[in-house]
C-alpha positions in Angstrom: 0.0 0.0 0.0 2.6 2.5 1.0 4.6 1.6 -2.1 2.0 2.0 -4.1 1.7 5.7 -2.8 5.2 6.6 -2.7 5.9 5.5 -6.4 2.8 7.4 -7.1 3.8 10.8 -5.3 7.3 10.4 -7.1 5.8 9.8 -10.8 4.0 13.1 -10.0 6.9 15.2 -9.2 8.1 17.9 -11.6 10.7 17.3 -13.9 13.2 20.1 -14.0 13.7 22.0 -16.5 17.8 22.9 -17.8 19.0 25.9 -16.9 18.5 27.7 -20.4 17.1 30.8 -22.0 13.0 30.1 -22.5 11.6 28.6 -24.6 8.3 29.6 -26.2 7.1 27.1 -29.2 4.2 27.8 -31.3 3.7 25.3 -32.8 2.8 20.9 -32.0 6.4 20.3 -33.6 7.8 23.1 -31.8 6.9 21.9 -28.6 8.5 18.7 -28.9 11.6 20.1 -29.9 11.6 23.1 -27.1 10.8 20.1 -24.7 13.7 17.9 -25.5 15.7 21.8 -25.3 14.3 22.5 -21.8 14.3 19.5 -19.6 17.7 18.7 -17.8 19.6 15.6 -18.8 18.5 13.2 -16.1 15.0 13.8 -17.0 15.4 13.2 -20.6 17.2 9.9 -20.0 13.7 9.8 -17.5 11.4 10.1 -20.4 13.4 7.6 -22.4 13.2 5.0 -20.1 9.7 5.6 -18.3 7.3 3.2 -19.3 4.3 3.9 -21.3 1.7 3.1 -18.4 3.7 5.6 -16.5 2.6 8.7 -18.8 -0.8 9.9 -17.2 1.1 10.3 -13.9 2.9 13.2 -15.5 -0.5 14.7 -15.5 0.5 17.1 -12.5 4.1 17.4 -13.4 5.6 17.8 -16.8 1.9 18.4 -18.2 0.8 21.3 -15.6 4.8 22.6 -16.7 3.6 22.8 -20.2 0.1 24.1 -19.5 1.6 27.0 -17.4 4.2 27.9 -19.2 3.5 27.4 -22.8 -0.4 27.0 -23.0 -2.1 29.3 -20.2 -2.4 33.6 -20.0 -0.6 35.1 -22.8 1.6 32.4 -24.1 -1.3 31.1 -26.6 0.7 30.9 -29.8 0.7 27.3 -29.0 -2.6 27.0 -27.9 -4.0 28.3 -30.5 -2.0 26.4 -33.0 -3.3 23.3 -31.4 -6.8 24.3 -31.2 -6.5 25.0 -35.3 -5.2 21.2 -35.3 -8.3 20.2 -33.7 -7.7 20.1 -30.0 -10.1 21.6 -27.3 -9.0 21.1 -24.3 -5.3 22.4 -23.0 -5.2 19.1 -21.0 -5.4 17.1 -23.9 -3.0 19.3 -25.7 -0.3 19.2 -22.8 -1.0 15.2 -22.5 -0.6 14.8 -26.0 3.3 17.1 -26.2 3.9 14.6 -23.5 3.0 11.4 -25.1 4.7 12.2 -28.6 7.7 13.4 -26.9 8.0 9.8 -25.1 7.4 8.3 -28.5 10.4 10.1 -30.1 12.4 9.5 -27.0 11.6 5.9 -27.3 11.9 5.7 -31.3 8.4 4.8 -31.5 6.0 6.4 -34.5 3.4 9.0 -33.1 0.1 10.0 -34.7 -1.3 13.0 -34.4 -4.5 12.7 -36.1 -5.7 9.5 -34.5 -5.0 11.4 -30.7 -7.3 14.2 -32.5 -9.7 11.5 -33.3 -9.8 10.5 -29.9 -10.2 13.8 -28.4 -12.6 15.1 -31.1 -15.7 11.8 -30.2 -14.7 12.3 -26.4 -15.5 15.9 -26.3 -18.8 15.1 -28.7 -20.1 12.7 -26.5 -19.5 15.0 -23.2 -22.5 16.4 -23.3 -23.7 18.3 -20.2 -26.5 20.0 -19.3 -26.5 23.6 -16.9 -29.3 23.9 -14.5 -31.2 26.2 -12.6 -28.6 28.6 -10.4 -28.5 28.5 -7.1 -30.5 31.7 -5.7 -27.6 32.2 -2.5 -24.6 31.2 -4.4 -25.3 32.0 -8.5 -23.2 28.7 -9.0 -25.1 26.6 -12.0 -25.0 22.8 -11.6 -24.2 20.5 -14.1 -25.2 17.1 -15.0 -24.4 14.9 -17.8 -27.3 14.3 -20.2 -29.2 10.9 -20.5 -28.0 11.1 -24.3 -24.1 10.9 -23.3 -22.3 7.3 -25.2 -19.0 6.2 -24.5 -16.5 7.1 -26.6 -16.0 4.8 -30.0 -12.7 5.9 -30.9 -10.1 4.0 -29.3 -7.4 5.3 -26.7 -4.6 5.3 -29.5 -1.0 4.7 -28.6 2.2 5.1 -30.4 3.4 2.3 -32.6 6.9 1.0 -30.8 9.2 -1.2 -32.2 8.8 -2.8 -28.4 5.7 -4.6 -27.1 3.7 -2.2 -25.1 1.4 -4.1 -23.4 -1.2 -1.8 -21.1 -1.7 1.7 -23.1 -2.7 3.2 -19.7 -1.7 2.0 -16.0 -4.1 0.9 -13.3 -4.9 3.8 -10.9 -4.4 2.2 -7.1 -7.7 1.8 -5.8 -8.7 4.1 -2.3 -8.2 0.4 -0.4 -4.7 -0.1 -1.6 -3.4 3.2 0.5 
């Protein structure tokens, strides 16, 4: 159980970024290559070794790095680069940088276009309905409509010239800490 946590709270740390003058891409391509410019040796060796079931856990560290730094405020020449592409949704834009970096750390072929895929039938299916707002507070709840389906597209995953064998790792459950 406490393994499970610590290994957990350490996937989820930040990885550093080098010492360097900053980077600001503005483009998908750019990003990959200002990424593999920023972070610090170690972590690129990191990235090169870290498993593929391993990527979500960089939710909260190298993906909320790239949201604040190159995606949020007035850095949006990325963002809005992305959002032409297709994207709609900065934490599928920073998950994706992440993912295709891994694949060209780990000589593995990335496609764009089937993560857009992915993220275009998510976001069609989400569909939400706003309800009345609360008189005291003004905050409007939300619920997810009777019409929502699951998403048809597949979870794609980069094609490795290595078996990958679980495209996204098993979250520990509440019982196991």
């Amino acid at each position: 159980m406490r393994g499970i946590l610590l290994a957990f709270m350490a996937s989820c740390m930040s990885f550093a970024h080098a010492d360097k003058s900053p980077c600001l891409p503005d483009t998908f391509d750019a990003a990959i290559a200002c990424l593999d410019e920023r972070l610090a040796p170690d972590d690129r060796q990191r990235m090169a070794t870290m498993p593929y079931a391993e990527l979500p856990l960089t939710h909260f560290g190298l993906g909320m790095w790239i949201r604040n730094s190159w995606l949020y405020g007035d850095r949006t020449e990325l963002a809005a680069n992305m959002t032409e592409m297709g994207f709609q949704h900065v934490d599928d834009m920073s998950g994706t940088i992440v993912e295709a970096y891994w694949a060209q750390a780990r000589g593995c072929a990335f496609d764009v276009n089937a993560y857009l895929a992915y993220y275009n039938d998510y976001w069609a299916n989400d569909v939400w309905i706003e309800g009345e707002p609360d008189p005291e507070t003004g905050i409007i709840p939300m619920s997810r409509s009777d019409e929502y389906s699951p998403v048809k597209t597949p979870k794609p995953i980069p094609s490795c010239p290595f078996e990958i064998d679980e495209p996204i790792s098993p979250q520990p459950s509440v019982d196991d800490l």
